[in-house]
mmCIF entry with sequence, helices, sheets and N, C-alpha, C, O atoms, coordinates in Angstrom:
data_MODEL
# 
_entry.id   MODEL 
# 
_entity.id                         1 
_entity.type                       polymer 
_entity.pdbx_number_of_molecules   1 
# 
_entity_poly.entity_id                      1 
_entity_poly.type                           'polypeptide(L)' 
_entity_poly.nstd_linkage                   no 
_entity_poly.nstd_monomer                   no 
_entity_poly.pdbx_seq_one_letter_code       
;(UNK)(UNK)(UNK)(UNK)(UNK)(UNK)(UNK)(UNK)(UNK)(UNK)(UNK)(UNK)(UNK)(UNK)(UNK)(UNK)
(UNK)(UNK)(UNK)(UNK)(UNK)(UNK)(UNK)(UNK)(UNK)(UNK)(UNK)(UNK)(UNK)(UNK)(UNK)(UNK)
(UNK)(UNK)(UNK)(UNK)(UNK)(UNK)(UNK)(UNK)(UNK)(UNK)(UNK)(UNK)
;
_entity_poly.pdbx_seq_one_letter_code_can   XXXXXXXXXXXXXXXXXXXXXXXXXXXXXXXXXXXXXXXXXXXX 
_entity_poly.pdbx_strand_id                 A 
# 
loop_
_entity_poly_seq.entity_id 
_entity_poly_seq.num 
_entity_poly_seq.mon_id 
_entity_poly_seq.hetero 
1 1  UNK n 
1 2  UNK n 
1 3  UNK n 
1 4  UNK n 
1 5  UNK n 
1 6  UNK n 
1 7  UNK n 
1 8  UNK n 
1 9  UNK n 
1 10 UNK n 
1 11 UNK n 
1 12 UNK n 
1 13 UNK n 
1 14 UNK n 
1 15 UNK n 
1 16 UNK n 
1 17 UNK n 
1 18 UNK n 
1 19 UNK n 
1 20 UNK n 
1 21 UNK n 
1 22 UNK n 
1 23 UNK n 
1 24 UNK n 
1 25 UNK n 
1 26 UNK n 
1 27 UNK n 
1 28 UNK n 
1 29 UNK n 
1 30 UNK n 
1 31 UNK n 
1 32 UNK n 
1 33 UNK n 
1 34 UNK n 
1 35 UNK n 
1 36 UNK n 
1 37 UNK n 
1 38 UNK n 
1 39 UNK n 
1 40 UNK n 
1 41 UNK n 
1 42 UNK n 
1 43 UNK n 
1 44 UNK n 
# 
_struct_asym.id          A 
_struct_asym.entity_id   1 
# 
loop_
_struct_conf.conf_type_id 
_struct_conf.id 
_struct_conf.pdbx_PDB_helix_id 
_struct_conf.beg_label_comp_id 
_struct_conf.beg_label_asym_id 
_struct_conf.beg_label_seq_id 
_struct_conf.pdbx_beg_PDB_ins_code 
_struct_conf.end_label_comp_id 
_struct_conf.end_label_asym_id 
_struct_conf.end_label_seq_id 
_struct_conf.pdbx_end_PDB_ins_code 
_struct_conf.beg_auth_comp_id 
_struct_conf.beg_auth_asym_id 
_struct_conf.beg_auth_seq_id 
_struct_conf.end_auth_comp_id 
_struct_conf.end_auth_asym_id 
_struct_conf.end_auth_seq_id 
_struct_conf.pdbx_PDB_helix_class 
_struct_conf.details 
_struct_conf.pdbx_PDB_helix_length 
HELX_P HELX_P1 AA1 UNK A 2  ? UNK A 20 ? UNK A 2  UNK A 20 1 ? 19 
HELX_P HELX_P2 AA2 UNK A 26 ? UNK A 28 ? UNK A 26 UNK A 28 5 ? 3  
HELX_P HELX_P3 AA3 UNK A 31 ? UNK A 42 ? UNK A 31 UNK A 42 1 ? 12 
# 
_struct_conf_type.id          HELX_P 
_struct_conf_type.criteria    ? 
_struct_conf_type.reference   ? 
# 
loop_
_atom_site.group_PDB 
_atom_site.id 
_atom_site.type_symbol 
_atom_site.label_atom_id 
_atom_site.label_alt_id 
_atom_site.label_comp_id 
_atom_site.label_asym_id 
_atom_site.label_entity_id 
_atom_site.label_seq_id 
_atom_site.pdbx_PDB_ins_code 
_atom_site.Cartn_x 
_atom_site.Cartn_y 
_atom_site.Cartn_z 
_atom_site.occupancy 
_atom_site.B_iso_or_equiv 
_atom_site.pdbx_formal_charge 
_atom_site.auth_seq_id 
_atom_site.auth_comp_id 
_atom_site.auth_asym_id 
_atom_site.auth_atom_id 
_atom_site.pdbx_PDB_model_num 
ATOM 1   N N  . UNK A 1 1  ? 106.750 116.690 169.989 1.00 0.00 ? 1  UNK A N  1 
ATOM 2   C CA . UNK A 1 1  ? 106.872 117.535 171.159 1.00 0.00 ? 1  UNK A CA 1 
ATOM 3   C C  . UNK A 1 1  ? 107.433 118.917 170.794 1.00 0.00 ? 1  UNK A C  1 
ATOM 4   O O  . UNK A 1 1  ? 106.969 119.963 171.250 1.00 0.00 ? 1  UNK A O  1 
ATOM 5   N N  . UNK A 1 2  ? 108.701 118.831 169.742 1.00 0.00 ? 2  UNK A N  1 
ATOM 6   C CA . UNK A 1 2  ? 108.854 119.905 169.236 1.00 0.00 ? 2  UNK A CA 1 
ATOM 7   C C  . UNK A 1 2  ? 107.648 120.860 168.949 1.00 0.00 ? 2  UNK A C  1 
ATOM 8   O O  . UNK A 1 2  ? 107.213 121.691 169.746 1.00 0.00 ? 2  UNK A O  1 
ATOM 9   N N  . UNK A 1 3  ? 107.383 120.724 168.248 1.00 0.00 ? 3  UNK A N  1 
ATOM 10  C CA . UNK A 1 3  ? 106.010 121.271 167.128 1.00 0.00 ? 3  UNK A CA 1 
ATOM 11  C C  . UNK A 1 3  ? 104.763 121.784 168.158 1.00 0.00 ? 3  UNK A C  1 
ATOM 12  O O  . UNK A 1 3  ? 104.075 122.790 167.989 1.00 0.00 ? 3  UNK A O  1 
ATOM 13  N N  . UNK A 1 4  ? 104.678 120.943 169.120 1.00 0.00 ? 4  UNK A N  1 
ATOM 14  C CA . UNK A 1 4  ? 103.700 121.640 170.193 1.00 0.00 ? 4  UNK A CA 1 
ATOM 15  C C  . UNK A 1 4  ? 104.426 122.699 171.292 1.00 0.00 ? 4  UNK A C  1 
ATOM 16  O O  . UNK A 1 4  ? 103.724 123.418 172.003 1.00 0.00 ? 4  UNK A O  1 
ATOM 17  N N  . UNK A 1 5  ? 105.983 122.725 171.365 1.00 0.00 ? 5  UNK A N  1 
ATOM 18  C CA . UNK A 1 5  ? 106.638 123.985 171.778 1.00 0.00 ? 5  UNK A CA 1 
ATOM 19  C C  . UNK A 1 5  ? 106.168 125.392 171.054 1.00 0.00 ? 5  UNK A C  1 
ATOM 20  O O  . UNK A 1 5  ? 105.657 126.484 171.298 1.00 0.00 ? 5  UNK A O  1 
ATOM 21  N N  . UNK A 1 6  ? 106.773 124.484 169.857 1.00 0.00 ? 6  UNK A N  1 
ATOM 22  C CA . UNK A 1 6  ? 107.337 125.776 168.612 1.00 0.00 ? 6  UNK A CA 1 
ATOM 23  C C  . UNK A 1 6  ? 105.416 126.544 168.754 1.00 0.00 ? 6  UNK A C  1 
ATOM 24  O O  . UNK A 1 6  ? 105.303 127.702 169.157 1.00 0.00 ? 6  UNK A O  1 
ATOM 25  N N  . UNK A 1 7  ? 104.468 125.936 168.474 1.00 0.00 ? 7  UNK A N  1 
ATOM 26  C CA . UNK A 1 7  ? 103.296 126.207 168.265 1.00 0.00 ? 7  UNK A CA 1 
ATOM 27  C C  . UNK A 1 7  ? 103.343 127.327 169.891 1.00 0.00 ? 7  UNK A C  1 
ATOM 28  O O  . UNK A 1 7  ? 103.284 128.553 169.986 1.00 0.00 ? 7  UNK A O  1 
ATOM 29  N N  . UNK A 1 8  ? 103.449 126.441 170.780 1.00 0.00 ? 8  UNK A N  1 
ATOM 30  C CA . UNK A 1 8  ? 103.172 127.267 172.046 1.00 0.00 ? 8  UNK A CA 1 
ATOM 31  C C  . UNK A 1 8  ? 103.449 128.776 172.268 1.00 0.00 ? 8  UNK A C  1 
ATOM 32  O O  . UNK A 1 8  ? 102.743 129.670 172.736 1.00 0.00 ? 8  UNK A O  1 
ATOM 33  N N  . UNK A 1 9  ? 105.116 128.760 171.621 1.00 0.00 ? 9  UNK A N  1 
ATOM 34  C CA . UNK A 1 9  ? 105.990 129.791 171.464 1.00 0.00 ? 9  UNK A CA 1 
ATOM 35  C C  . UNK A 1 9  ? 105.520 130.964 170.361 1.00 0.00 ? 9  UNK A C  1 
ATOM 36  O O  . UNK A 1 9  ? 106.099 132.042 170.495 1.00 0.00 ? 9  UNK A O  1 
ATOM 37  N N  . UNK A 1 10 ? 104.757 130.888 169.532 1.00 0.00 ? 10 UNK A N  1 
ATOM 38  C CA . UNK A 1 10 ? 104.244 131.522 168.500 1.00 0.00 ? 10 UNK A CA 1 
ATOM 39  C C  . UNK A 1 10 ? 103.024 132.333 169.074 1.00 0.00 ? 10 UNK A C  1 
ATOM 40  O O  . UNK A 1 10 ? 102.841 133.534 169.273 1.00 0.00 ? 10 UNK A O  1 
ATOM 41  N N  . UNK A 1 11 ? 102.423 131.446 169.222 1.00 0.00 ? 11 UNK A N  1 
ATOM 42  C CA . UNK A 1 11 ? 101.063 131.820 170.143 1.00 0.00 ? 11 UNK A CA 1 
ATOM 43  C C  . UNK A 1 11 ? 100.885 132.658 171.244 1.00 0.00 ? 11 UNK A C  1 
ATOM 44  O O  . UNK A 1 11 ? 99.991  133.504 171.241 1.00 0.00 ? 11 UNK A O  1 
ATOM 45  N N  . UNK A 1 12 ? 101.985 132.445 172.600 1.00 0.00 ? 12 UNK A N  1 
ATOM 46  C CA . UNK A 1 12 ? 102.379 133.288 173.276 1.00 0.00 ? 12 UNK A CA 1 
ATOM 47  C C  . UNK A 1 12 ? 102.740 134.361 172.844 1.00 0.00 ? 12 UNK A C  1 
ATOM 48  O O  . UNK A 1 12 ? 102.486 135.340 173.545 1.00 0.00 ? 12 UNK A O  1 
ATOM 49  N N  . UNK A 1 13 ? 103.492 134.575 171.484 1.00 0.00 ? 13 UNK A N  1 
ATOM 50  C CA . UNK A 1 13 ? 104.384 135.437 171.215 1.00 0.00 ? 13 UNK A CA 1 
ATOM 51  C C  . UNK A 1 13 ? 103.821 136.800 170.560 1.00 0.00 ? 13 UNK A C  1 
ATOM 52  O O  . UNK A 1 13 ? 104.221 137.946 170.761 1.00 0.00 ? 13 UNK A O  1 
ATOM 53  N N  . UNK A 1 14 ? 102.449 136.210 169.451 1.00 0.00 ? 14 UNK A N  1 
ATOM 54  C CA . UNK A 1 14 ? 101.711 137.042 169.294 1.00 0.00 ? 14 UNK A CA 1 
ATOM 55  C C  . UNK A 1 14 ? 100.684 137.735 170.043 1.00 0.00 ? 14 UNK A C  1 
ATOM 56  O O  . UNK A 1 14 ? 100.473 138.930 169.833 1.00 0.00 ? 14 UNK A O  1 
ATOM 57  N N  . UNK A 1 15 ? 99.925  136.966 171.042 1.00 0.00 ? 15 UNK A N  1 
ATOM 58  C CA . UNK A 1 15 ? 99.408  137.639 171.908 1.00 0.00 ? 15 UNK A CA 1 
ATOM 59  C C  . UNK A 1 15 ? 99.964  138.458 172.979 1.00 0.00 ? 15 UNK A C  1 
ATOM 60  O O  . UNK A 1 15 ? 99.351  139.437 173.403 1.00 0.00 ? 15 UNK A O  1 
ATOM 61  N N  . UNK A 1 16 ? 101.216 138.063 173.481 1.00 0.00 ? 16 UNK A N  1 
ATOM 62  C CA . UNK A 1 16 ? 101.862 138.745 174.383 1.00 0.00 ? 16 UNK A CA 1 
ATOM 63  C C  . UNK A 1 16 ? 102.324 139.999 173.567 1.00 0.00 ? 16 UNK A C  1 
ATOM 64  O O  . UNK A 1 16 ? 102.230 141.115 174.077 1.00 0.00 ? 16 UNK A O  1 
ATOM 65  N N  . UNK A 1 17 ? 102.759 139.848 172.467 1.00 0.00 ? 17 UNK A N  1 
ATOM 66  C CA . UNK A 1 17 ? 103.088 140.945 171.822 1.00 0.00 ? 17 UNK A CA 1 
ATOM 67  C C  . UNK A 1 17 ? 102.194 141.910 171.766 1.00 0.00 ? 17 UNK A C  1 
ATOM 68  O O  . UNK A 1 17 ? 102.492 143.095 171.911 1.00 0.00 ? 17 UNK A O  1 
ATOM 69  N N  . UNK A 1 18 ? 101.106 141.515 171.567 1.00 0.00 ? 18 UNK A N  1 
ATOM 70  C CA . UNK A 1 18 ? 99.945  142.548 171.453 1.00 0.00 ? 18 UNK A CA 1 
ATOM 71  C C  . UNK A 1 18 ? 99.334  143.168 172.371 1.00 0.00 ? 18 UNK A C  1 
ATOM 72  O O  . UNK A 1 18 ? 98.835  144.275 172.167 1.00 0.00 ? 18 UNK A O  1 
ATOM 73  N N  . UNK A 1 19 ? 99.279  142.594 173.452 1.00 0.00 ? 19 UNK A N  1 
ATOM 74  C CA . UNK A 1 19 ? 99.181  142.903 174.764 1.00 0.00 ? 19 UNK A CA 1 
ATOM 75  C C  . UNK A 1 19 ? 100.742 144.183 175.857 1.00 0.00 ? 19 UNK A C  1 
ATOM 76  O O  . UNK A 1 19 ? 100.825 145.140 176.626 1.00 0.00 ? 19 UNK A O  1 
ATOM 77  N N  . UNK A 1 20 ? 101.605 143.165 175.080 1.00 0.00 ? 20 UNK A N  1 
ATOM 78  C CA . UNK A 1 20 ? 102.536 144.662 175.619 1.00 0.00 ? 20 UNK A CA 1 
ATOM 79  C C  . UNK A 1 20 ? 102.379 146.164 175.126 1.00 0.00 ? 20 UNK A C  1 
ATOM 80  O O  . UNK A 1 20 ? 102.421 147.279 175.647 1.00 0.00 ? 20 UNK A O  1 
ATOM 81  N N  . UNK A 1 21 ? 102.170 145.614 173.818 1.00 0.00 ? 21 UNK A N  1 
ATOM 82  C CA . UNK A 1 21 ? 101.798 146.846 172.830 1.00 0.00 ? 21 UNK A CA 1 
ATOM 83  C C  . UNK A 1 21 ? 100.569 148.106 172.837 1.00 0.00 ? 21 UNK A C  1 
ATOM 84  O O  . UNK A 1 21 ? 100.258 148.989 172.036 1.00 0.00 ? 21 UNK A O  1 
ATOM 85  N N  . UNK A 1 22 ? 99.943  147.567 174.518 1.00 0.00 ? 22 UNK A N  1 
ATOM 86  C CA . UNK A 1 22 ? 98.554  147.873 174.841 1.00 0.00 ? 22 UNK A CA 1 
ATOM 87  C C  . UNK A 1 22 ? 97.169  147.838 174.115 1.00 0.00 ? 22 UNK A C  1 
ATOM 88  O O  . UNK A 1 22 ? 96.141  148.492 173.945 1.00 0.00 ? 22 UNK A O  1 
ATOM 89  N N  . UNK A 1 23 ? 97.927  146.405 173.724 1.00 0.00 ? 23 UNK A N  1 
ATOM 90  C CA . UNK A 1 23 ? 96.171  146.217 172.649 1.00 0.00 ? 23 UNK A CA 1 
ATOM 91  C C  . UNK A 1 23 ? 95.804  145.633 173.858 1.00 0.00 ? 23 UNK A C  1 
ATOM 92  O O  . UNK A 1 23 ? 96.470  145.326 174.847 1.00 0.00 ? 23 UNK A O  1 
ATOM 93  N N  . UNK A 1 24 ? 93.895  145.480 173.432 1.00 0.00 ? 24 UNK A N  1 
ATOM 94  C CA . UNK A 1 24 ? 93.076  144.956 174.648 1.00 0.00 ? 24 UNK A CA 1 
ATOM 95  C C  . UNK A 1 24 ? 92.949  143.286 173.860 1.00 0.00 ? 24 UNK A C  1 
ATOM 96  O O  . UNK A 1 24 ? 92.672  143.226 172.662 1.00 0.00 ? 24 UNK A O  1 
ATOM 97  N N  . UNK A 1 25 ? 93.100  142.463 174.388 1.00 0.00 ? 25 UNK A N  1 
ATOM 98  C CA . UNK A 1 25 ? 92.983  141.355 174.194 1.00 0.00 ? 25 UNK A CA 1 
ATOM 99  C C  . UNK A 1 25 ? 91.335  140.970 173.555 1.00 0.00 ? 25 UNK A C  1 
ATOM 100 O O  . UNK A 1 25 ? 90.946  140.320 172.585 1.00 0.00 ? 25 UNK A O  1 
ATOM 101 N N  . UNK A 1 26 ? 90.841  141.521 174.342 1.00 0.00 ? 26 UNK A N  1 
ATOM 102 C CA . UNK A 1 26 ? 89.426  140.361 173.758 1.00 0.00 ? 26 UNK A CA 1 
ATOM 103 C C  . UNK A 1 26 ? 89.151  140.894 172.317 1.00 0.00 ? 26 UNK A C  1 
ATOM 104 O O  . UNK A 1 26 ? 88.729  140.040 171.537 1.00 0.00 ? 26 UNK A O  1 
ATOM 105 N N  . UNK A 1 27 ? 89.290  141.945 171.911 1.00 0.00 ? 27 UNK A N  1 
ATOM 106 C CA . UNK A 1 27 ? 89.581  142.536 170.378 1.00 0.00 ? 27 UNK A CA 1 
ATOM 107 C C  . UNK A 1 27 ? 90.222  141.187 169.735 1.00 0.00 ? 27 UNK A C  1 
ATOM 108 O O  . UNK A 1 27 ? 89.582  140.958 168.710 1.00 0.00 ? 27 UNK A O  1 
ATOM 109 N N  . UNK A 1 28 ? 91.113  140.317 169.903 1.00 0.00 ? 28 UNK A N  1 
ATOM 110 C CA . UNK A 1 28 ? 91.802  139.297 169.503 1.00 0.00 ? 28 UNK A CA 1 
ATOM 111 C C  . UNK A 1 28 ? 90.592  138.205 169.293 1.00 0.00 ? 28 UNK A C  1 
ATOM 112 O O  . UNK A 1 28 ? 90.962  137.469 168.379 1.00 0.00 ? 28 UNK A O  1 
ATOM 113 N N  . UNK A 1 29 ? 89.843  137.970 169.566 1.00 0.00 ? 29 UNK A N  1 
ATOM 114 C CA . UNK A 1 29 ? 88.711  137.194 169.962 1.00 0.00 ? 29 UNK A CA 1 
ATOM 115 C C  . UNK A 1 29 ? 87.893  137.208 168.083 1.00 0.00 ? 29 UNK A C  1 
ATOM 116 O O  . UNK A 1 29 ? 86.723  137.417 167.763 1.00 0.00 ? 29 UNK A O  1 
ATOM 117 N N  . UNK A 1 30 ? 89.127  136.889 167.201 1.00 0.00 ? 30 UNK A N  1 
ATOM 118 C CA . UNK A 1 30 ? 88.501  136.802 166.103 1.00 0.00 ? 30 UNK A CA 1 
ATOM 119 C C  . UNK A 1 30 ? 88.623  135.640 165.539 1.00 0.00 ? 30 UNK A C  1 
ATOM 120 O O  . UNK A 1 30 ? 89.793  135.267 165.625 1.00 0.00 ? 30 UNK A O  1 
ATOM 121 N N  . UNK A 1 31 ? 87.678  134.581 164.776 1.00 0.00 ? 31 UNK A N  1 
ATOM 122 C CA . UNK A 1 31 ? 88.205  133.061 164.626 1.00 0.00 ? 31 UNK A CA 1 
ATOM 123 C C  . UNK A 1 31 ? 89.107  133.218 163.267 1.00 0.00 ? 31 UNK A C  1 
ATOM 124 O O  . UNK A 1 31 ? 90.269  132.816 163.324 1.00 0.00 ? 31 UNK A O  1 
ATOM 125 N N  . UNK A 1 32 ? 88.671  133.724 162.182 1.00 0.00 ? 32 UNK A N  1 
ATOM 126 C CA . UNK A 1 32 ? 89.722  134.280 161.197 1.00 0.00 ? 32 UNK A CA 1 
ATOM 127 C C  . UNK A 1 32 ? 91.375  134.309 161.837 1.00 0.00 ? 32 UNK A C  1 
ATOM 128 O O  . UNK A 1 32 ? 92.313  133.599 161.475 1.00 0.00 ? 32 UNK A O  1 
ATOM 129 N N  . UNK A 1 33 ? 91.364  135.424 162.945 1.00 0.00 ? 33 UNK A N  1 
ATOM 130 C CA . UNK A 1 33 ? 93.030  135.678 163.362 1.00 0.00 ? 33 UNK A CA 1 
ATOM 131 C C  . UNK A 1 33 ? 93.520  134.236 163.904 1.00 0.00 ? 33 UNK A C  1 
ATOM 132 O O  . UNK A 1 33 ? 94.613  133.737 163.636 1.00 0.00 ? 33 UNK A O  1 
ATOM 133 N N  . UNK A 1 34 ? 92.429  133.602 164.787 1.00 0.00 ? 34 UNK A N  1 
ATOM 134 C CA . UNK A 1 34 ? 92.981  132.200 165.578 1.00 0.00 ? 34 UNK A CA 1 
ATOM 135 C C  . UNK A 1 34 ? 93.837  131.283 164.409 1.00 0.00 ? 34 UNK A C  1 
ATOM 136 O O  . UNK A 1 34 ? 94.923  130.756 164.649 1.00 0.00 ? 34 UNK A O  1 
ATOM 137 N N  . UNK A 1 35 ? 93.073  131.195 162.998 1.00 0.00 ? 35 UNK A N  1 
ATOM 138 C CA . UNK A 1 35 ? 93.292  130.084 162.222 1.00 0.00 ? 35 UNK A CA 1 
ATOM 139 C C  . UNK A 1 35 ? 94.706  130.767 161.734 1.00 0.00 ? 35 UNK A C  1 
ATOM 140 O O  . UNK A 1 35 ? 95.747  130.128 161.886 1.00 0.00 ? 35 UNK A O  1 
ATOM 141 N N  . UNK A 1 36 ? 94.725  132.130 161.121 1.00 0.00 ? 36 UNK A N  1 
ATOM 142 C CA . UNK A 1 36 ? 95.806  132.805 160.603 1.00 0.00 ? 36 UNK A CA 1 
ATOM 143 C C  . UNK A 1 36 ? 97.276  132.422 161.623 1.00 0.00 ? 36 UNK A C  1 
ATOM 144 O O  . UNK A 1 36 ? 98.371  132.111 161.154 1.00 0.00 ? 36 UNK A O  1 
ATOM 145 N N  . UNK A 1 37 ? 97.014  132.518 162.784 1.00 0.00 ? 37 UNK A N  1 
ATOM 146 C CA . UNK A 1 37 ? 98.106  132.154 163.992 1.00 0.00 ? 37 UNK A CA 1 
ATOM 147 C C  . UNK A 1 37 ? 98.362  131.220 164.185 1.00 0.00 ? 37 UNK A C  1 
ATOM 148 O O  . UNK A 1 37 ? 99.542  130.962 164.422 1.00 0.00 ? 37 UNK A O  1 
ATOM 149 N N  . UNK A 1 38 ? 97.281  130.121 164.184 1.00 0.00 ? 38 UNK A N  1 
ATOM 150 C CA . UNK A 1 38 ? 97.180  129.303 164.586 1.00 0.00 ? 38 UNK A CA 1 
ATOM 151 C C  . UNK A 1 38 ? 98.161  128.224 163.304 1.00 0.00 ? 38 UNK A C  1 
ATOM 152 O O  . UNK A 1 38 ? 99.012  127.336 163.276 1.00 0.00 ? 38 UNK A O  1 
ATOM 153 N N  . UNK A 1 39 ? 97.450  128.930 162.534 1.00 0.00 ? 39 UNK A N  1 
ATOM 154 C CA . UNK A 1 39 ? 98.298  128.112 160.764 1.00 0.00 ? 39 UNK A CA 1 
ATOM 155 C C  . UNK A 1 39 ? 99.518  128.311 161.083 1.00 0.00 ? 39 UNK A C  1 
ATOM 156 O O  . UNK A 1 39 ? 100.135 127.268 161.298 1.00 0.00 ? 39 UNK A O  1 
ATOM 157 N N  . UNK A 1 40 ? 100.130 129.311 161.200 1.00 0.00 ? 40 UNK A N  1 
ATOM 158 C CA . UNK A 1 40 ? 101.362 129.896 161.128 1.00 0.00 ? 40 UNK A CA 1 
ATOM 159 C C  . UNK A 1 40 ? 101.995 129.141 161.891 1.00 0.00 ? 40 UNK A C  1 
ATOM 160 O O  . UNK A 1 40 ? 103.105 128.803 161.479 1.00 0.00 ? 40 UNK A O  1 
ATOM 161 N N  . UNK A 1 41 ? 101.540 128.594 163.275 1.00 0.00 ? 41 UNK A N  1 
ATOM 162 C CA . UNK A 1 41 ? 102.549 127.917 164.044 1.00 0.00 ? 41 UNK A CA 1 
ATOM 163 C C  . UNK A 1 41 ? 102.663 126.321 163.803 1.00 0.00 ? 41 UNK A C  1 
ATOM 164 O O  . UNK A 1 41 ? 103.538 125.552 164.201 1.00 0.00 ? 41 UNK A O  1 
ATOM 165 N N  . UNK A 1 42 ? 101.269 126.008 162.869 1.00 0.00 ? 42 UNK A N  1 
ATOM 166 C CA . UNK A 1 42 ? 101.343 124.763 162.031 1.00 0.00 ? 42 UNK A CA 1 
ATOM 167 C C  . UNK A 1 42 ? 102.537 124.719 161.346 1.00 0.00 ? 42 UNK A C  1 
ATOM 168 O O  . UNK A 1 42 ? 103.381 123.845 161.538 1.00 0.00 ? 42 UNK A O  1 
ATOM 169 N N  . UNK A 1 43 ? 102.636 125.529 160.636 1.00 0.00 ? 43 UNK A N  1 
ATOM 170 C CA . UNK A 1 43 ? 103.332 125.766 159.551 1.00 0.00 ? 43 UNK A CA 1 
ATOM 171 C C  . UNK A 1 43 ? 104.896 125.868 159.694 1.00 0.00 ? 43 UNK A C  1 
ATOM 172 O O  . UNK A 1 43 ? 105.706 125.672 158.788 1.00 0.00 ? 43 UNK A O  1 
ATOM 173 N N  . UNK A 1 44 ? 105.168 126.208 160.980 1.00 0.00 ? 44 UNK A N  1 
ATOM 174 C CA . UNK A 1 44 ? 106.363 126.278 161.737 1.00 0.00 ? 44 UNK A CA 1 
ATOM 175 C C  . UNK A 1 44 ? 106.935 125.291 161.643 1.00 0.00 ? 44 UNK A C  1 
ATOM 176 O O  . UNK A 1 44 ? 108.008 125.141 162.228 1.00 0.00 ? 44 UNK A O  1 
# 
């Protein structure tokens, strides 16, 4: 349950980040970045 927080929290964190930052989201829409993020919060 942890691990699907921590993952949640990562995920939010980069997209929200990027989004405050006035990036346009669907630019994000890359499967490369998903796995890179997505690893990372594995990896967490």
């Amino acid at each position: 349950m942890q691990k699907i927080i921590g993952i949640a929290i990562i995920v939010f964190g980069v997209f929200g980040g990027y989004v405050a930052a006035g990036g346009y989201l669907g630019t994000m829409w890359q499967p490369a970045e998903l796995i890179i993020i997505l690893g990372a919060g594995l990896a967490h």
